[in-house]
N, CA, C and O atoms as a Tripos MOL2 file, in Angstrom:
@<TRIPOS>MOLECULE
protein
  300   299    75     0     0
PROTEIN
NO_CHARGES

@<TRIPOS>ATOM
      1 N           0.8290   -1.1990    0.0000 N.3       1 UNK1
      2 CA          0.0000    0.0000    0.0000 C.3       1 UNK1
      3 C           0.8690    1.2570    0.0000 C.2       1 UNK1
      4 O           0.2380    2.2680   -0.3110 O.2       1 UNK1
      5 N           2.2350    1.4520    0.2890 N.am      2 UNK2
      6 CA          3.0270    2.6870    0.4360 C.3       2 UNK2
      7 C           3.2590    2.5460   -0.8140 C.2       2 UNK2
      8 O           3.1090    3.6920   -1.2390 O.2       2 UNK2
      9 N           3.6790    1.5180   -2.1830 N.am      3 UNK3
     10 CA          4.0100    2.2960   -2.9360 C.3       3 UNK3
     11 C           3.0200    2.7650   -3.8650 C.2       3 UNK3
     12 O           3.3260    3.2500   -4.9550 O.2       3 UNK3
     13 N           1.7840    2.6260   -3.4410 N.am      4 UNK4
     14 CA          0.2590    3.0120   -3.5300 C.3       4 UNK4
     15 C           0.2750    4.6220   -3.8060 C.2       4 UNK4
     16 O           0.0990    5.2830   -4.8300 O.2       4 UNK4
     17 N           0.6960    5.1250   -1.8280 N.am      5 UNK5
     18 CA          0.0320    5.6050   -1.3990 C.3       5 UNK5
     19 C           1.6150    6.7490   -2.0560 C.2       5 UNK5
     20 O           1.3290    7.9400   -1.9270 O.2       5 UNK5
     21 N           2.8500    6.5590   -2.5760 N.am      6 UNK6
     22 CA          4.0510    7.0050   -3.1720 C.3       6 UNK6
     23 C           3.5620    7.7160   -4.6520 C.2       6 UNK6
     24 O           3.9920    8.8150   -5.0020 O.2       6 UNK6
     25 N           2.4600    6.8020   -5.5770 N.am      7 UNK7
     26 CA          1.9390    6.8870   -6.4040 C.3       7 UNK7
     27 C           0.9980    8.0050   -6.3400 C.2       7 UNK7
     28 O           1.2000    8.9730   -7.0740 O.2       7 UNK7
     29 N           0.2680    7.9920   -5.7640 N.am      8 UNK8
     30 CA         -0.6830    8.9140   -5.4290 C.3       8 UNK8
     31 C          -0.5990   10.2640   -5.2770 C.2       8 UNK8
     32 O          -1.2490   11.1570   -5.8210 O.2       8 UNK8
     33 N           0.7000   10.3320   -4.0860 N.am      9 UNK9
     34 CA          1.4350   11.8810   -3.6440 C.3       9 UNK9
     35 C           1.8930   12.6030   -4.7690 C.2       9 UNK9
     36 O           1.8900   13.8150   -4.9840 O.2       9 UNK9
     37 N           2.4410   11.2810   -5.7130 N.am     10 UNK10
     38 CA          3.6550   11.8430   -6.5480 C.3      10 UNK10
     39 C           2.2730   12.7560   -7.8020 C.2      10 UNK10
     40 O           2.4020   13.8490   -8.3540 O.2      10 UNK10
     41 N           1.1900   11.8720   -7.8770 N.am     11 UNK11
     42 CA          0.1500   12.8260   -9.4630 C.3      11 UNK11
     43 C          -0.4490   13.9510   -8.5130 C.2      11 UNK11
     44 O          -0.3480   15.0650   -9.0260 O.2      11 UNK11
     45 N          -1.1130   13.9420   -7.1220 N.am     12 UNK12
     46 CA         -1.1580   14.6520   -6.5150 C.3      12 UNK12
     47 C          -0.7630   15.2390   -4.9160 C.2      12 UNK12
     48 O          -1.2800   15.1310   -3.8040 O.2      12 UNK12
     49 N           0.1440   15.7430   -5.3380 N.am     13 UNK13
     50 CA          1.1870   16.3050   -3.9580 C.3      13 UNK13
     51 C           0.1350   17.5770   -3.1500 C.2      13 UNK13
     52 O          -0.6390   18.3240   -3.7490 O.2      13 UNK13
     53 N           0.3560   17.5460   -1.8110 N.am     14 UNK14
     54 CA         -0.1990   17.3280   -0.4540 C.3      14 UNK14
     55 C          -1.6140   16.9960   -0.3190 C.2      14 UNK14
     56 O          -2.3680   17.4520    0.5400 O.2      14 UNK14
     57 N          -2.0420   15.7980   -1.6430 N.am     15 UNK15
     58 CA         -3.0430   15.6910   -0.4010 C.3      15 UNK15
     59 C          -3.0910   14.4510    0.2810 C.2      15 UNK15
     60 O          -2.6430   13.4670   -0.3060 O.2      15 UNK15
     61 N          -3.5720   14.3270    1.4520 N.am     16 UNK16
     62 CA         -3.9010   13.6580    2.5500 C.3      16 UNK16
     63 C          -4.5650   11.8860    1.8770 C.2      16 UNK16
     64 O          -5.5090   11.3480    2.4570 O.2      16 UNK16
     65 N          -4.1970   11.5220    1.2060 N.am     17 UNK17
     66 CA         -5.0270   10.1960    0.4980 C.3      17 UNK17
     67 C          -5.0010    9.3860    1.7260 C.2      17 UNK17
     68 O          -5.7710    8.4430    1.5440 O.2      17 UNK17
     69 N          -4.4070    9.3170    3.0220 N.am     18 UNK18
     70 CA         -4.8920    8.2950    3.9200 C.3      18 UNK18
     71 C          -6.3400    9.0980    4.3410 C.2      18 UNK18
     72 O          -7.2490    8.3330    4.6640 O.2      18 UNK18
     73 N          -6.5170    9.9290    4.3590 N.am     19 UNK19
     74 CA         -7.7110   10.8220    5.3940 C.3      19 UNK19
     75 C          -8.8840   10.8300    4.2580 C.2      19 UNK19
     76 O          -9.9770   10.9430    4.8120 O.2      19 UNK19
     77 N          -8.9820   10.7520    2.9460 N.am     20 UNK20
     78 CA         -9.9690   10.9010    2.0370 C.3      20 UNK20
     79 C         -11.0520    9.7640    1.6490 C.2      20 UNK20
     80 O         -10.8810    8.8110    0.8880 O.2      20 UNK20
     81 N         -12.0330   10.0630    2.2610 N.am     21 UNK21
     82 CA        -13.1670    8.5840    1.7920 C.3      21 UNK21
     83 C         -13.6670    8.5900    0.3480 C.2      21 UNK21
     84 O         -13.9650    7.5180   -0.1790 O.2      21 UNK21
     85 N         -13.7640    9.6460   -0.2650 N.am     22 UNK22
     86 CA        -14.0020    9.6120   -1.8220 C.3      22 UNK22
     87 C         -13.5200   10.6740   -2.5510 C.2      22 UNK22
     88 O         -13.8160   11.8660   -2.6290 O.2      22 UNK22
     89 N         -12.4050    9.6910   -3.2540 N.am     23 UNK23
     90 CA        -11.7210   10.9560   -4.1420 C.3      23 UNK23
     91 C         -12.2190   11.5490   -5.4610 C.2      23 UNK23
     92 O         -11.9750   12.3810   -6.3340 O.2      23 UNK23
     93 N         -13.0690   10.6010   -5.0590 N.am     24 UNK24
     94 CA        -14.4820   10.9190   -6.7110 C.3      24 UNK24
     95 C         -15.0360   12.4860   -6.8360 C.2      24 UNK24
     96 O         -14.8560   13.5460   -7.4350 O.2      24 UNK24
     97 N         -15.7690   11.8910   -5.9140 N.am     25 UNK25
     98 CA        -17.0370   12.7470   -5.4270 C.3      25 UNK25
     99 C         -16.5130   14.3170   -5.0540 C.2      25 UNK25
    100 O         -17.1170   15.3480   -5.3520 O.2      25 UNK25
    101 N         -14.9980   14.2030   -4.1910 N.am     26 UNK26
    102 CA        -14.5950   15.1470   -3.5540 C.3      26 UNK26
    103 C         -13.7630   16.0430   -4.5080 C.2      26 UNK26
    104 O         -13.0680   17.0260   -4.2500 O.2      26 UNK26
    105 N         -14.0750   15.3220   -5.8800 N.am     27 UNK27
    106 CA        -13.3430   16.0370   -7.2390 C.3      27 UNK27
    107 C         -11.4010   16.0990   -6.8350 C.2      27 UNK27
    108 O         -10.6220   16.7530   -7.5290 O.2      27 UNK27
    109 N         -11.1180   15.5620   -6.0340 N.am     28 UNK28
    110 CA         -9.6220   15.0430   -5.9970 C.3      28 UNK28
    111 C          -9.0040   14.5200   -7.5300 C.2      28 UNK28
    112 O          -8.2220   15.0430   -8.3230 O.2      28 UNK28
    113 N          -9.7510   13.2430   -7.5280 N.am     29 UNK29
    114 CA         -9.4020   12.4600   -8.7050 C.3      29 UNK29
    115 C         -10.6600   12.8920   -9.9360 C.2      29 UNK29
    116 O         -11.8580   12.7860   -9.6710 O.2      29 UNK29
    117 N         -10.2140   13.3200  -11.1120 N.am     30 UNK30
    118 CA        -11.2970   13.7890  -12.1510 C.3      30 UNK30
    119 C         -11.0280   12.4790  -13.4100 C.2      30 UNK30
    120 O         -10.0540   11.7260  -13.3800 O.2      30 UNK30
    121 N         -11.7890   12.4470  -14.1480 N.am     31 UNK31
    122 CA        -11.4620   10.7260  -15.4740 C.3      31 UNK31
    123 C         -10.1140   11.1920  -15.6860 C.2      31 UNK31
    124 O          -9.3660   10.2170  -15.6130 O.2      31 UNK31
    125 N          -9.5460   12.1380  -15.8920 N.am     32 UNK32
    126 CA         -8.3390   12.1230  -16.5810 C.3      32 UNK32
    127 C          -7.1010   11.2670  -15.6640 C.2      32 UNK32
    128 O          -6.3360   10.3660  -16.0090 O.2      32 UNK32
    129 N          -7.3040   12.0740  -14.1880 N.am     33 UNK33
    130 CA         -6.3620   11.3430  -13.2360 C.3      33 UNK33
    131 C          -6.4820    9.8840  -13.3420 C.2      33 UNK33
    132 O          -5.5690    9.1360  -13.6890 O.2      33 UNK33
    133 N          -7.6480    9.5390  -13.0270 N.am     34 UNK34
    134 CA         -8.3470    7.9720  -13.1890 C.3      34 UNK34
    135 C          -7.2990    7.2450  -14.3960 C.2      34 UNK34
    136 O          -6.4120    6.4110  -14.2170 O.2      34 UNK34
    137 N          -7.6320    7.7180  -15.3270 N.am     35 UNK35
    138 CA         -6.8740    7.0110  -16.4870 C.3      35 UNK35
    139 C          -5.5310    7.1640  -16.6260 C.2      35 UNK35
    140 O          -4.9370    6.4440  -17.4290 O.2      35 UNK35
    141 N          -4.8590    8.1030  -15.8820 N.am     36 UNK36
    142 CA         -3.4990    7.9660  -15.8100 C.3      36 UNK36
    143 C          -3.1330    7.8130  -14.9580 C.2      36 UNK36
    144 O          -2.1360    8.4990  -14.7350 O.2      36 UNK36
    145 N          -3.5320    6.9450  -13.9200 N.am     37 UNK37
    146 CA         -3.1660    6.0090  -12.6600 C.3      37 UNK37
    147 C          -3.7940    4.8170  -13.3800 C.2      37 UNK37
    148 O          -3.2810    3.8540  -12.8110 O.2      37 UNK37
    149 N          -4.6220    4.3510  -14.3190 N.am     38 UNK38
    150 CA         -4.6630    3.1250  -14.2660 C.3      38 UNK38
    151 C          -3.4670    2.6070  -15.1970 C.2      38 UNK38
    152 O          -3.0690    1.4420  -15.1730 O.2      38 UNK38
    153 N          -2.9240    3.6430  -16.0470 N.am     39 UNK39
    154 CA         -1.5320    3.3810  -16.5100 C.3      39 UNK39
    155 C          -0.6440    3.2180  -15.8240 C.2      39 UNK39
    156 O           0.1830    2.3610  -16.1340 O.2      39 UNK39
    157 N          -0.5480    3.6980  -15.0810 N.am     40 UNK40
    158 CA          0.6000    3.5120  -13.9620 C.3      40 UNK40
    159 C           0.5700    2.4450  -13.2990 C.2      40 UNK40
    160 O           1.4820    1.6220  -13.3770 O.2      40 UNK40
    161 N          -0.4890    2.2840  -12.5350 N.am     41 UNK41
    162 CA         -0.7510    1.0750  -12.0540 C.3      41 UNK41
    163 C          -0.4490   -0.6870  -12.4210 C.2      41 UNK41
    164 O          -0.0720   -1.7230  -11.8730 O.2      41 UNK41
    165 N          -0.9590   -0.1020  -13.8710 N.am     42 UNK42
    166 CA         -0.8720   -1.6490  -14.7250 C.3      42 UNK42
    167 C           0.4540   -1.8900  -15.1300 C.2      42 UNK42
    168 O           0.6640   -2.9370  -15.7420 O.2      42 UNK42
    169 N           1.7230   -0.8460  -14.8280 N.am     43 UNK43
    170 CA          3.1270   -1.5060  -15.2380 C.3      43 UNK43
    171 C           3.0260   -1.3870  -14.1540 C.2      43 UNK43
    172 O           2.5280   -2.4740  -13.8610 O.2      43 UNK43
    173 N           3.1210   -0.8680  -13.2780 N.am     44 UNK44
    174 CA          4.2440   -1.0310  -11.7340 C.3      44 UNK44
    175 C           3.7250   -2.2380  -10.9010 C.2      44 UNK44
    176 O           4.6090   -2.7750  -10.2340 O.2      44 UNK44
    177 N           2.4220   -2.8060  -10.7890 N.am     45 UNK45
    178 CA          1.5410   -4.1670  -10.4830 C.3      45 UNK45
    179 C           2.0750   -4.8040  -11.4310 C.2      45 UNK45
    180 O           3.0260   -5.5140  -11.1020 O.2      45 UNK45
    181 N           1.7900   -4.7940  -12.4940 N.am     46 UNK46
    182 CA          1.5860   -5.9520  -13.6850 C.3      46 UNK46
    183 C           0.5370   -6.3340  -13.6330 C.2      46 UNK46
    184 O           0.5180   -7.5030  -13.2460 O.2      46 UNK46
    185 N          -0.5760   -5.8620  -13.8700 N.am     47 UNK47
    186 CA         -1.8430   -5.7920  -13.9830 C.3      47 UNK47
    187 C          -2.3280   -5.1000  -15.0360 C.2      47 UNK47
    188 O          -1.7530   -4.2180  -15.6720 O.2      47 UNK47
    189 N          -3.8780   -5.7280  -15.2590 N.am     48 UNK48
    190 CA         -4.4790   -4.6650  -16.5350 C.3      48 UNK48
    191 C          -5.4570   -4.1710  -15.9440 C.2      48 UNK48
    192 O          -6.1700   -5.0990  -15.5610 O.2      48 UNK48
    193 N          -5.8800   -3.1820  -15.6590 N.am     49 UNK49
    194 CA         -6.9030   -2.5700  -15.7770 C.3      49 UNK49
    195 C          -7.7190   -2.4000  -16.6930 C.2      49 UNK49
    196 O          -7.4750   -1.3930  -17.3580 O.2      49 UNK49
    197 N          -8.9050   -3.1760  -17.1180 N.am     50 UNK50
    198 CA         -9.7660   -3.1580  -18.0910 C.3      50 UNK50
    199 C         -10.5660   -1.6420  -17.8360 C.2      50 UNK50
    200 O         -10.3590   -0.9460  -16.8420 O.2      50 UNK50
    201 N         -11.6320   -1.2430  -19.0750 N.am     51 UNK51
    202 CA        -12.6740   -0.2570  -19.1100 C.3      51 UNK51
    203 C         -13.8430   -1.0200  -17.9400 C.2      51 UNK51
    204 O         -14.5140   -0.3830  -17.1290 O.2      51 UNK51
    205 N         -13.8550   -2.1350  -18.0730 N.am     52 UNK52
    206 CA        -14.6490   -2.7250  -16.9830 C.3      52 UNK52
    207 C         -14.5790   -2.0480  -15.3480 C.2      52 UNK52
    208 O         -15.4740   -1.6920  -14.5810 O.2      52 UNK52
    209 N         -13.3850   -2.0590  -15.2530 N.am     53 UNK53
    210 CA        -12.7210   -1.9650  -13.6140 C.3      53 UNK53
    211 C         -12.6320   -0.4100  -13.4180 C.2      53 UNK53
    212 O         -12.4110    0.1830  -12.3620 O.2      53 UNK53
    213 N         -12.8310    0.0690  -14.5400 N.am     54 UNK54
    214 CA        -12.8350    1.7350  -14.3840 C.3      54 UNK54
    215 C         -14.1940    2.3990  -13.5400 C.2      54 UNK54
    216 O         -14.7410    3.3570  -14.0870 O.2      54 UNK54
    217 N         -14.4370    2.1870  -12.9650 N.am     55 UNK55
    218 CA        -15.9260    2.8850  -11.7540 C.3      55 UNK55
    219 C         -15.4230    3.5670  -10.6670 C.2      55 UNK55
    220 O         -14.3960    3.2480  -10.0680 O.2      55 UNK55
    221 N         -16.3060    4.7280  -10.3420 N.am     56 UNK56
    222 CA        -16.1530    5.4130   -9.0490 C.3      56 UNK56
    223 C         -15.6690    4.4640   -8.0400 C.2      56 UNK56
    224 O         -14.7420    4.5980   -7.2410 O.2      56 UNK56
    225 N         -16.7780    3.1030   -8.2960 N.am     57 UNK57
    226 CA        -16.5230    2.5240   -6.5840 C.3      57 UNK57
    227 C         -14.9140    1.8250   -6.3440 C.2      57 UNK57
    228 O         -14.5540    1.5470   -5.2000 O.2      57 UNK57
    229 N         -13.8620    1.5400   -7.7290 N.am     58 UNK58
    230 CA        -12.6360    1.2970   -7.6270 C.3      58 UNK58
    231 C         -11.6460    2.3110   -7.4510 C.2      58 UNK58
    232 O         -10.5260    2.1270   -6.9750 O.2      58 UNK58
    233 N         -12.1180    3.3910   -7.8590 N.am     59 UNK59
    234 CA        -11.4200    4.1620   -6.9470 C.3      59 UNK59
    235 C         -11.5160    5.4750   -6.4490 C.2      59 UNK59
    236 O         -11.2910    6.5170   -7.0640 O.2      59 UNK59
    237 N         -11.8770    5.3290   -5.2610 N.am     60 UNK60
    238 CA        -13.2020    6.4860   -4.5420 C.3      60 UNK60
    239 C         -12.4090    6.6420   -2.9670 C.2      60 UNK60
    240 O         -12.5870    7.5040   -2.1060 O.2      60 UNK60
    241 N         -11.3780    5.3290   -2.9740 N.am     61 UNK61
    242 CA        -10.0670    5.7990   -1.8550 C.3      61 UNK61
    243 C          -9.1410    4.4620   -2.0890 C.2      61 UNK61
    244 O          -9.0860    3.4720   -2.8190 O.2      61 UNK61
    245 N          -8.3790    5.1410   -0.8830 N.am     62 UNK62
    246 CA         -7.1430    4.4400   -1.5380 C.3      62 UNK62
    247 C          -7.5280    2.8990   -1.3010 C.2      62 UNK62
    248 O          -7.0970    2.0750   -2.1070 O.2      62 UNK62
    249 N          -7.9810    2.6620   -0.6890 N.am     63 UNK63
    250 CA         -8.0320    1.2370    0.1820 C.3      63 UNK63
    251 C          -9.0270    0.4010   -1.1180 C.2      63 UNK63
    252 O          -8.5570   -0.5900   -1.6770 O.2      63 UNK63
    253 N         -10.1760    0.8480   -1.4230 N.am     64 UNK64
    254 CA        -10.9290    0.5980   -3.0200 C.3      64 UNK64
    255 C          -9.3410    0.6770   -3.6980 C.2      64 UNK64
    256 O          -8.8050   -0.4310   -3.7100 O.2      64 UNK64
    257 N          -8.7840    1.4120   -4.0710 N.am     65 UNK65
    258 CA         -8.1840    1.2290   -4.9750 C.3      65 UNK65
    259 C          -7.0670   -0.0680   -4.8360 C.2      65 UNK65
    260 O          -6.9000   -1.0350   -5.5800 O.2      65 UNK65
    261 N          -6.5150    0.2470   -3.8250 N.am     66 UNK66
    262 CA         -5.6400   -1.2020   -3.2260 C.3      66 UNK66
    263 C          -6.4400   -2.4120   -3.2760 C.2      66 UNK66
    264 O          -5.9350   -3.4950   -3.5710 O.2      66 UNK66
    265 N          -7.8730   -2.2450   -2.9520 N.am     67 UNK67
    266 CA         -8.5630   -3.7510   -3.3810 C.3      67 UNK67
    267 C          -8.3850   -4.2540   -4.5600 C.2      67 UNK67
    268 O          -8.1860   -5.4380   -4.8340 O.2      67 UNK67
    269 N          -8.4820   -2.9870   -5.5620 N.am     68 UNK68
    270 CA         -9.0240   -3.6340   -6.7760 C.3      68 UNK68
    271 C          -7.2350   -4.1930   -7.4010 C.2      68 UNK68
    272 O          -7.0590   -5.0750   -8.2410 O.2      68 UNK68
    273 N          -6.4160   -3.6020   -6.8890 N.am     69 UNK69
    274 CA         -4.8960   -3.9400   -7.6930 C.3      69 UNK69
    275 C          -4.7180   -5.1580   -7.1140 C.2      69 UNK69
    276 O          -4.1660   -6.0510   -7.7570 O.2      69 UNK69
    277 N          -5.2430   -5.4060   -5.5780 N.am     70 UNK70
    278 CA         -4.8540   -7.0900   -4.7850 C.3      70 UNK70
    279 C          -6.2210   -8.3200   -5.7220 C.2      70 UNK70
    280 O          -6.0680   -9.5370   -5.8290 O.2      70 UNK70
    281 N          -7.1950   -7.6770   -6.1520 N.am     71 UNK71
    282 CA         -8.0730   -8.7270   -7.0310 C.3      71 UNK71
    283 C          -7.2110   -9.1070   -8.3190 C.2      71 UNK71
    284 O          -6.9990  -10.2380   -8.7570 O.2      71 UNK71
    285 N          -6.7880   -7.9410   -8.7930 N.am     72 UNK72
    286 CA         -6.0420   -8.1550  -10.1790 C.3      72 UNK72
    287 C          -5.0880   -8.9110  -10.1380 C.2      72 UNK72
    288 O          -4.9340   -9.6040  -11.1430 O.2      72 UNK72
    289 N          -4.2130   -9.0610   -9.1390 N.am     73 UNK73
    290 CA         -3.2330   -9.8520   -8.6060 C.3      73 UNK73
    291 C          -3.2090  -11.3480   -8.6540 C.2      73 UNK73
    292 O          -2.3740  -12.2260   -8.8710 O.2      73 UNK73
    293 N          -4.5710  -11.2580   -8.3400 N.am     74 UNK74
    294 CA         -4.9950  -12.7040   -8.3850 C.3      74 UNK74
    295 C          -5.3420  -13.4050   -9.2400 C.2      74 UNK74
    296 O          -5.0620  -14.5970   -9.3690 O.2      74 UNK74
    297 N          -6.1220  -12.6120  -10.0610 N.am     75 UNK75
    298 CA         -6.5910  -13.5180  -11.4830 C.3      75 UNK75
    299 C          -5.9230  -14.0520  -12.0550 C.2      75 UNK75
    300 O          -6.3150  -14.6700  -13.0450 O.2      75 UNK75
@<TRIPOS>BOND
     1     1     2 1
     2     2     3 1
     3     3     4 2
     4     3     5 am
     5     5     6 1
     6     6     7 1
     7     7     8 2
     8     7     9 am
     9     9    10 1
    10    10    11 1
    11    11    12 2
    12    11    13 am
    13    13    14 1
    14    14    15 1
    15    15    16 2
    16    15    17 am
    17    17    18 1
    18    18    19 1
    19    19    20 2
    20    19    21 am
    21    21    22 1
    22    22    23 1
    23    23    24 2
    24    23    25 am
    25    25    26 1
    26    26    27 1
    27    27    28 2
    28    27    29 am
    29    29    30 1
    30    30    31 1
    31    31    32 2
    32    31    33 am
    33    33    34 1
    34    34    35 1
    35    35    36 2
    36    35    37 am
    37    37    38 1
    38    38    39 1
    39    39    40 2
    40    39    41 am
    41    41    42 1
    42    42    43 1
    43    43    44 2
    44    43    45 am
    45    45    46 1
    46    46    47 1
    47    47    48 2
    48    47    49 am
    49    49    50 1
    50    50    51 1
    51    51    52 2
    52    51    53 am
    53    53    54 1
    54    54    55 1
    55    55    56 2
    56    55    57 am
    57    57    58 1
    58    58    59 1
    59    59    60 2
    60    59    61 am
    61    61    62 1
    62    62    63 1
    63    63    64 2
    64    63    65 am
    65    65    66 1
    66    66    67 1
    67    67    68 2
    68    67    69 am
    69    69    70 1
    70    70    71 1
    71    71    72 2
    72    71    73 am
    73    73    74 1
    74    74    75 1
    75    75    76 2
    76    75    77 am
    77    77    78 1
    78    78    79 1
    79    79    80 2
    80    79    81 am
    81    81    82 1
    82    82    83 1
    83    83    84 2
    84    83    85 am
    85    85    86 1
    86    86    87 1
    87    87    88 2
    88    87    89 am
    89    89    90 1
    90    90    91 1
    91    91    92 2
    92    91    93 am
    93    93    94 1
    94    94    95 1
    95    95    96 2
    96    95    97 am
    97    97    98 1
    98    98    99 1
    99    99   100 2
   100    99   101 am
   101   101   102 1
   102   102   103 1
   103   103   104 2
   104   103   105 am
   105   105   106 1
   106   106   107 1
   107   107   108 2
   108   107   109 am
   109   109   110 1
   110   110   111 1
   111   111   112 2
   112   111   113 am
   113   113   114 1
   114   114   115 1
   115   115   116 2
   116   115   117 am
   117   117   118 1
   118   118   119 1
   119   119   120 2
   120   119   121 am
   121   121   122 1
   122   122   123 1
   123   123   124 2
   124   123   125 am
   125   125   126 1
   126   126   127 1
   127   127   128 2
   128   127   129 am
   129   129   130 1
   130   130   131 1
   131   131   132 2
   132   131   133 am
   133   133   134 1
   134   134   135 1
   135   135   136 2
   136   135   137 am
   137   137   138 1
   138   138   139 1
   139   139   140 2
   140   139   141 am
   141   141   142 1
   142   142   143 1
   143   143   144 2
   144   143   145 am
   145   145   146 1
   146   146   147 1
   147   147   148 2
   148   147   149 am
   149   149   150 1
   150   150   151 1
   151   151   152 2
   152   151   153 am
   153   153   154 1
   154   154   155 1
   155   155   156 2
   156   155   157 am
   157   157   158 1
   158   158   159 1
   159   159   160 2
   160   159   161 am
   161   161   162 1
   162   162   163 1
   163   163   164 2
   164   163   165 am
   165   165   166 1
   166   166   167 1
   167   167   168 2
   168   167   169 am
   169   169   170 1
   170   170   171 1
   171   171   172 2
   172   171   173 am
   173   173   174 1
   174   174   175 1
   175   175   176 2
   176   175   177 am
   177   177   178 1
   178   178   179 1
   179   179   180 2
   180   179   181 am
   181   181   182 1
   182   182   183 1
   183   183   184 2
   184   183   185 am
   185   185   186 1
   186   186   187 1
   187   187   188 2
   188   187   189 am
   189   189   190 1
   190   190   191 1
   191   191   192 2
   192   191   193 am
   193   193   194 1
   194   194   195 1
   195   195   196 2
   196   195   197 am
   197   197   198 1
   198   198   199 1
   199   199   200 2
   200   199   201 am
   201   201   202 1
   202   202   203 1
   203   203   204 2
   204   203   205 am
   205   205   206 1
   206   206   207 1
   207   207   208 2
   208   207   209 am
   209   209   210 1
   210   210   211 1
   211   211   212 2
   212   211   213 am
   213   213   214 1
   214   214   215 1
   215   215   216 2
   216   215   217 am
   217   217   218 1
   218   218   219 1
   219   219   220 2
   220   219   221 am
   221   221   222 1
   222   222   223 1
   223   223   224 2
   224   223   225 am
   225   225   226 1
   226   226   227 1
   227   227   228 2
   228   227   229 am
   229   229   230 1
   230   230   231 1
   231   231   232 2
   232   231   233 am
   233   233   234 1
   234   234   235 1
   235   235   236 2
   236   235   237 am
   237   237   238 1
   238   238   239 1
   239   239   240 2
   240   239   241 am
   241   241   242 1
   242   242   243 1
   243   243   244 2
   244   243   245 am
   245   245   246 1
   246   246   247 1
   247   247   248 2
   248   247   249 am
   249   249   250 1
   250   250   251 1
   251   251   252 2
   252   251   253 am
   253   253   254 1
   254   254   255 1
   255   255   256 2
   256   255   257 am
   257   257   258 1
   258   258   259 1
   259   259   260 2
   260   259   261 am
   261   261   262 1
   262   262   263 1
   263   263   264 2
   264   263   265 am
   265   265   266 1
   266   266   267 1
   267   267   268 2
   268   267   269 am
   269   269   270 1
   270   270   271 1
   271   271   272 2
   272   271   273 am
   273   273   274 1
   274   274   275 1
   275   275   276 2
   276   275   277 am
   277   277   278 1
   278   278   279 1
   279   279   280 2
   280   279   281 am
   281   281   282 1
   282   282   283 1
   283   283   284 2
   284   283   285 am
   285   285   286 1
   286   286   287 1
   287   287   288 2
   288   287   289 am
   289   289   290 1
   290   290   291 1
   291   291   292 2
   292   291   293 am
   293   293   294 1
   294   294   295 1
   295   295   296 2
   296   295   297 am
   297   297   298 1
   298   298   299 1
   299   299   300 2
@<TRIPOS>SUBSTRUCTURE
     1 UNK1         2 RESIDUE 1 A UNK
     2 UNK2         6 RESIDUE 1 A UNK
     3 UNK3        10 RESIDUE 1 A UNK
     4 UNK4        14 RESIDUE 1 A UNK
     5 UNK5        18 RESIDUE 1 A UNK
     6 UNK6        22 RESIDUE 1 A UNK
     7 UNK7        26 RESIDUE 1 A UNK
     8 UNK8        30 RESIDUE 1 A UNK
     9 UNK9        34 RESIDUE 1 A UNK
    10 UNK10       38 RESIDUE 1 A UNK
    11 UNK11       42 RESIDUE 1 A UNK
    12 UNK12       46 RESIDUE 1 A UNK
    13 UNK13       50 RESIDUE 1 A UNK
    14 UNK14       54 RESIDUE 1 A UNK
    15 UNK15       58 RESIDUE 1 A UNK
    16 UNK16       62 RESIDUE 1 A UNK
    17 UNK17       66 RESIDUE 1 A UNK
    18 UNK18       70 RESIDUE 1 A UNK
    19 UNK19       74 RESIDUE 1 A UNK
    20 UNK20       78 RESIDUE 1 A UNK
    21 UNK21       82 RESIDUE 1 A UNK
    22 UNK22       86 RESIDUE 1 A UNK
    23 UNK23       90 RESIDUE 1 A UNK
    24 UNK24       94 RESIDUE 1 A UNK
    25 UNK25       98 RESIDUE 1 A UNK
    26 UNK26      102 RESIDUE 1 A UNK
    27 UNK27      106 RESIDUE 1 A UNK
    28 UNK28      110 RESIDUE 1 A UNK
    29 UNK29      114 RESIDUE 1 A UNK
    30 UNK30      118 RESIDUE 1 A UNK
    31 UNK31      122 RESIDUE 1 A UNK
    32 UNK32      126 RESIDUE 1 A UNK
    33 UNK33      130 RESIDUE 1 A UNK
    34 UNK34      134 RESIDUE 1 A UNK
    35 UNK35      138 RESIDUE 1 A UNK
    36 UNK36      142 RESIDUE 1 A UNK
    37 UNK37      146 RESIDUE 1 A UNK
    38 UNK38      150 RESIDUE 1 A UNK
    39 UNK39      154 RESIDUE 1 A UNK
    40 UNK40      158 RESIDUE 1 A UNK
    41 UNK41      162 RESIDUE 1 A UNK
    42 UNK42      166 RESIDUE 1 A UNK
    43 UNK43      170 RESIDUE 1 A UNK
    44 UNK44      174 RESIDUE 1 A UNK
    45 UNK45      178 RESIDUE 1 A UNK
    46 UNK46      182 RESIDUE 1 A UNK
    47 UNK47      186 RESIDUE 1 A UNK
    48 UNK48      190 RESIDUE 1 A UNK
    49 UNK49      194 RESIDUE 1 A UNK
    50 UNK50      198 RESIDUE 1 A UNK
    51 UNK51      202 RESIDUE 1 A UNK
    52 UNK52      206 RESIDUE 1 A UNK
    53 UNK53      210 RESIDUE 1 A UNK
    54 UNK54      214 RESIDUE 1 A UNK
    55 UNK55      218 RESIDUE 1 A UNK
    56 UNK56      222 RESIDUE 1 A UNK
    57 UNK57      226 RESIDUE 1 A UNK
    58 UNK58      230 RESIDUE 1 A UNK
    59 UNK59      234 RESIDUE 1 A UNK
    60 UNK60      238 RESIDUE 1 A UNK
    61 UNK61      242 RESIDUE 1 A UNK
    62 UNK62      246 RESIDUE 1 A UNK
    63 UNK63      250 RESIDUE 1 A UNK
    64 UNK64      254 RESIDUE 1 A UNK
    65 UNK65      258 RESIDUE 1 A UNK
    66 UNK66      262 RESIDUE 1 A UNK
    67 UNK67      266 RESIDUE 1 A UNK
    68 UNK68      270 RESIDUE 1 A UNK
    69 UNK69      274 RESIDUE 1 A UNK
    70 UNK70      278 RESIDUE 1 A UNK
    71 UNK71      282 RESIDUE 1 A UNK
    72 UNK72      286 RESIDUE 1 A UNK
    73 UNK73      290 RESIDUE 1 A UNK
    74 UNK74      294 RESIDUE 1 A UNK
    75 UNK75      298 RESIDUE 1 A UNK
């Protein structure tokens, strides 16, 4: 989850992503961010992020978002 939460700081620096319950809603994260964290994501995991997996509820905080990279993990 730190190099999650490394990821996160680095597209947006100071904010608080442990303290945020929806980065959706709270206009933190807008589609554009979305889609260029799921790039990121999918080399530094080795994971794909499908258009499927793209929804508010995957990533709306960090911990959603850490779910959905530990599901991908698995498949």
């Amino acid at each position: 989850m730190e190099e999650l939460l490394d990821i996160l700081k680095d597209m947006k620096p100071g904010v608080q992503f442990e303290n945020e319950a929806n980065l959706i809603d709270d206009g933190i994260l807008d589609s554009l961010d979305v889609m260029n964290l799921s790039v990121i994501l999918n080399d530094e995991y080795d994971i794909e992020i499908t258009p499927l997996d793209i929804i508010p509820e995957n990533f709306k905080s960090i911990e959603s978002i850490y779910a959905l990279i530990t599901r991908l993990q698995e498949d």
